[in-house]
N, C-alpha and C positions, 0 to 999 in steps of 0.2 A: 137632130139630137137623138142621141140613144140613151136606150136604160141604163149599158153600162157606162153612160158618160161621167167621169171624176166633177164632185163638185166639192166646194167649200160651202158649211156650213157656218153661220155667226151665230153665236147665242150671247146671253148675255143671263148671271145671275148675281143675288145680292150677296154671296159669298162663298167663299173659296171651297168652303166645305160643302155645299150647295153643289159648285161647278163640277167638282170632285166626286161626289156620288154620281152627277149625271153622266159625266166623262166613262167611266168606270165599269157603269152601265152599256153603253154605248158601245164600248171598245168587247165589253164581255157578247154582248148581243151582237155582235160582228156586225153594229148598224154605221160603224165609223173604223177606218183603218185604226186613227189615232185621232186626239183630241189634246189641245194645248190649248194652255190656264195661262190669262198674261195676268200682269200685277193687279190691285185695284187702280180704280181710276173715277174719276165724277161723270156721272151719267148729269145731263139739266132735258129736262121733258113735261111737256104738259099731261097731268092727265087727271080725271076728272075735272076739268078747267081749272085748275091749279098749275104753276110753276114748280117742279120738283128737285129737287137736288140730292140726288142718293149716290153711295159710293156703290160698285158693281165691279164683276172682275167679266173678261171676255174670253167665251172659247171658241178655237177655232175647231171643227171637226172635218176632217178629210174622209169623204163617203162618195156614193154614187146616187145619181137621179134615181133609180129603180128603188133605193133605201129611204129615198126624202118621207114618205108618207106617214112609213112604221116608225122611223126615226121623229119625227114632228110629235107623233101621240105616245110615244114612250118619254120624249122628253115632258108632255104637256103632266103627264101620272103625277110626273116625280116633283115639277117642279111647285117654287111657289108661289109664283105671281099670275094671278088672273089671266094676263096676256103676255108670257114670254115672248123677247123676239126670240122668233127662227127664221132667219134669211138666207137663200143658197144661191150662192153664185156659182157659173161656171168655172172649169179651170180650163181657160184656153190654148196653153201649151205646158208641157212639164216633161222633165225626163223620163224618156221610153222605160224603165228601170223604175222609176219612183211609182209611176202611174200603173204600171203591172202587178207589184205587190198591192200599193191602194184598192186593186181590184179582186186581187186573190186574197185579200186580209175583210173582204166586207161579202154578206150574205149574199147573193144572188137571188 
């Protein structure tokens, strides 16, 4: 693995306008190529030993390993929930083209 390796970012906020500033951020701090807002959707999670059921909208953000850290505590500033997820998967193959820009659009 390398720093400049492409990953996919998952977050998760309680609403659009929420997702939207953090997105926005993201994309301006050159911590993410780009960031895409799906619909809402029902999150169901334990937490505080509790069963929850809350509506939440998903982004995805296309960034690099070397960004995950800055990226992680700029999202934690903004966001509002105790424990956002931030989960960063690999991208294990993509077009030569897509992933070049991905790399030339995020901070170094």
């Amino acid at each position: 693995m390398t720093e400049a390796e492409p990953i996919v970012v998952l977050m998760t906020a309680g609403s659009r306008e929420e997702a939207s500033r953090i997105a926005e951020m993201l994309v301006q701090a050159q911590l993410a190529a780009c960031v895409q807002i799906l619909p809402e959707m029902q999150s169901i999670y334990v937490w505080q030993g509790e069963v929850q059921r809350e509506p939440e909208v998903l982004m995805l953000a296309k960034s690099t390993r070397s960004n995950f850290a800055r990226l992680e505590r700029e999202v934690r500033s903004l966001h509002s929930y105790e424990t956002p997820e931030i989960i960063a998967v690999p991208i294990e193959r993509g077009s030569a083209a897509y992933l070049e820009w991905l790399a030339s659009s995020c901070a170094s």
